[in-house]
C-alpha positions as CSV (number, residue, x, y, z in Angstrom):
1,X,-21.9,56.7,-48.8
2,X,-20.7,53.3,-49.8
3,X,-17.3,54.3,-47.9
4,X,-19.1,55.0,-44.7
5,X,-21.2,51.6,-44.5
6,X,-18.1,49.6,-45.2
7,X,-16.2,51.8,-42.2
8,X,-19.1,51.4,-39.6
9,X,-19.2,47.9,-40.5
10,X,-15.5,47.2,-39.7
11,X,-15.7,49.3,-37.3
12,X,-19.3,47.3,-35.7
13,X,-17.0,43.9,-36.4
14,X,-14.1,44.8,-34.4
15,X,-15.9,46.1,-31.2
16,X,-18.2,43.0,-31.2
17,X,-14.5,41.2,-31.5
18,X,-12.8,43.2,-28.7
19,X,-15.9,42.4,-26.2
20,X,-16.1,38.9,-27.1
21,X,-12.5,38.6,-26.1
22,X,-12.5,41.1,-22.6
23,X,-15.4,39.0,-22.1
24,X,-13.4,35.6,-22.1
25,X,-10.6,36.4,-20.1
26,X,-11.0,36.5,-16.5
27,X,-11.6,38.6,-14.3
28,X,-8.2,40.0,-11.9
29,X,-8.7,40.5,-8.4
30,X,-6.8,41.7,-5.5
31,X,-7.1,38.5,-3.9
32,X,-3.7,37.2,-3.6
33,X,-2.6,40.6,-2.6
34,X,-4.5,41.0,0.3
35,X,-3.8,37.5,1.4
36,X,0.1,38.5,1.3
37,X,-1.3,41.6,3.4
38,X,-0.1,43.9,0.7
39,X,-1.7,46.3,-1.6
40,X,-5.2,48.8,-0.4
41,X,-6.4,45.9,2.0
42,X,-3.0,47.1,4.5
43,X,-4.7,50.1,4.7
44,X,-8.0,49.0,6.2
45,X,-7.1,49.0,9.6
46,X,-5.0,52.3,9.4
47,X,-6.5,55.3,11.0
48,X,-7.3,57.7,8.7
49,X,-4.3,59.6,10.4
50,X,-2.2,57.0,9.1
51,X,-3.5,56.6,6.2
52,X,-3.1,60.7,5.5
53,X,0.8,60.4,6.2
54,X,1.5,57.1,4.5
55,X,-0.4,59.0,1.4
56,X,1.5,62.0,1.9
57,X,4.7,59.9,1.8
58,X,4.0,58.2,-1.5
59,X,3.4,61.9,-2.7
60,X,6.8,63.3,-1.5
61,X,8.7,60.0,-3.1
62,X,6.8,60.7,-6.5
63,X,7.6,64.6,-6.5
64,X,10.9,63.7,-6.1
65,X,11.3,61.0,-8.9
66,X,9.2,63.1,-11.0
67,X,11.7,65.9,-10.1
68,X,14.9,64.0,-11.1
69,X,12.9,62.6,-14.3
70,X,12.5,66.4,-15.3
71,X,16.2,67.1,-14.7
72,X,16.8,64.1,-16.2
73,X,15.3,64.6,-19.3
74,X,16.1,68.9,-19.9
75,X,19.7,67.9,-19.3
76,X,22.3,68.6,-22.1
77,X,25.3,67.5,-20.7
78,X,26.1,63.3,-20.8
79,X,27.6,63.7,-17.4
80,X,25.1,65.2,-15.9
81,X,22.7,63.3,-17.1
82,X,24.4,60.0,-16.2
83,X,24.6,61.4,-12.4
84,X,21.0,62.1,-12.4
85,X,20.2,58.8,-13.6
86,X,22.3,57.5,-10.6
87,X,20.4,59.9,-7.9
88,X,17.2,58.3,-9.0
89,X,18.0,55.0,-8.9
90,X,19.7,55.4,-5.6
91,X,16.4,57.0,-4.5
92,X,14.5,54.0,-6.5
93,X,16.5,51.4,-4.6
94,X,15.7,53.1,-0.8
95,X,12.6,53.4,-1.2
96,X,12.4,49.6,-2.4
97,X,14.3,48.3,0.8
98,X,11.9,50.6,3.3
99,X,9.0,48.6,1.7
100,X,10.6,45.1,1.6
101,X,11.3,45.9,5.2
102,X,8.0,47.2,6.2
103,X,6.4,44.2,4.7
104,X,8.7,41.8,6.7
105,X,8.0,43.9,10.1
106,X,4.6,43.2,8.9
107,X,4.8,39.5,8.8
108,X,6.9,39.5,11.9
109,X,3.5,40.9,13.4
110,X,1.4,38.1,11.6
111,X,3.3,35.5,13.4
């Protein structure tokens, strides 16, 4: 019984620890985000047609990385698995330059 005081009291001691220190650091917000016209506040003046396809886009990019990662990781042979590796990152770095240049079309329209 002893045993079981001495656990709930540690236990009591470091939750009242890890809420004293959440509680300390600020909070993060989306501010600088939005102001840079990035993140969920780009999608408030989408129509929700718009917002459907660009959704349905960022699912067919992750199906695809998720795809490769699978084949990635079931594949035996070095060679194989190195041109994999390549695939994805070549589909990693296109899908990086349509958003940097969707985000500059964007801030050509700010201007």
């Amino acid at each position: 019984m002893k045993h079981l005081y001495k656990s709930t009291a540690a236990l009591l001691l470091l939750l009242s620890i890890s809420m004293m220190s959440s509680a300390a650091e600020p909070q993060k917000t989306d501010a600088p985000m939005k102001e840079k016209g990035m993140g969920m506040g780009m999608m408030e003046n989408m129509t929700e047609e718009q917002k459907d396809e660009h959704m349905r886009s960022m699912q067919e990019h992750m199906l695809k990385m998720h795809d490769l990662s699978n084949q990635i990781l079931l594949e035996k042979d070095p060679a194989k698995k190195e041109l994999l590796k390549n695939q994805q990152l070549e589909l990693m770095k296109a899908h990086h330059a349509q958003m940097k240049e969707h985000r500059q079309k964007k801030m050509q329209e700010k201007k």
